[in-house]
N, C-alpha and C positions, 0 to 999 in steps of 0.2 A: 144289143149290148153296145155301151158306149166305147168309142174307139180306144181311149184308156184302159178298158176293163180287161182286154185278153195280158197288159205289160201286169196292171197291178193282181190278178189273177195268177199270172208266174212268179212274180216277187212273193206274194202272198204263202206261195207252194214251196216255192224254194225257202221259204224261213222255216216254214213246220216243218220241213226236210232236217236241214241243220238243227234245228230244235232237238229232233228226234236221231240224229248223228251224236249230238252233245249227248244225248242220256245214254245212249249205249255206250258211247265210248266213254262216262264214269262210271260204268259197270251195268247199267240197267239192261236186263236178257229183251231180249227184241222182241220177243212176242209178249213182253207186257206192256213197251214202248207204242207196238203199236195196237194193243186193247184202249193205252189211254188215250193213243190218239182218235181212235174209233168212238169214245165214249166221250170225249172233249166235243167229236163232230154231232154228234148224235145229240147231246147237251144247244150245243152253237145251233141246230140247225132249225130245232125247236123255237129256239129264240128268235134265230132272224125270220120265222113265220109268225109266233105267236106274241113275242114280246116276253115282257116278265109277267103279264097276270095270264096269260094262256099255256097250252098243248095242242095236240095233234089228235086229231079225233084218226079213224082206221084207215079213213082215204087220205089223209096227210099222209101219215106215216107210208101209206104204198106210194103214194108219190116222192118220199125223201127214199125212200129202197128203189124204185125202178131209177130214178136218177143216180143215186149211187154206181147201180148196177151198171150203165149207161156207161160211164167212167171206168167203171172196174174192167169192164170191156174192153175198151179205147184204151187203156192204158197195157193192156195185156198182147194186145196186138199191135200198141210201138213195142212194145220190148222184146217182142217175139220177130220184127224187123230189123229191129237192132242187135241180137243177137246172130239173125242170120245174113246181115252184110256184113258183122265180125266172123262167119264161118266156121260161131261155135254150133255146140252139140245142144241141143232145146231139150232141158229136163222138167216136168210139171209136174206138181204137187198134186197126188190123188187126195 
């Protein structure tokens, strides 16, 4: 990764954030906020492997899920740090 890519990587994350703060807070319920952001990335992700005349054959697609996964990970276990040096109570979604 070029040395730029972890700043524009964050820029990048914090506008789909806001993006998706904007639509809730005009009303849009969060869990369709983020279905579209799930099907926007899922859409984007395709393209930045295949282009516009291609797809994902079944090893792509396990490859864009276990990275996902990767992340979903990683992000579950900052906030689960960050929730306990704030000293709250850790509730998880069965």
């Amino acid at each position: 990764m070029m040395t730029e890519e972890p700043d524009q990587h964050l820029d990048a994350m914090n506008q789909f954030i806001n993006l998706a703060n904007e639509l809730k807070n005009n009303g849009t319920p969060t869990h369709i906020v983020s279905w579209g952001m799930m099907t926007a990335s899922a859409v984007y992700a395709t393209f930045s492997v295949a282009g516009n005349t291609g797809g994902l054959n079944a090893s792509g697609v396990d490859k864009v899920v276990e990275t996902y996964r990767q992340c979903l990970d990683q992000v579950q276990e900052a906030r689960k740090k960050e929730l306990e040096n704030q000293g709250a109570e850790i509730r998880n979604e069965n």
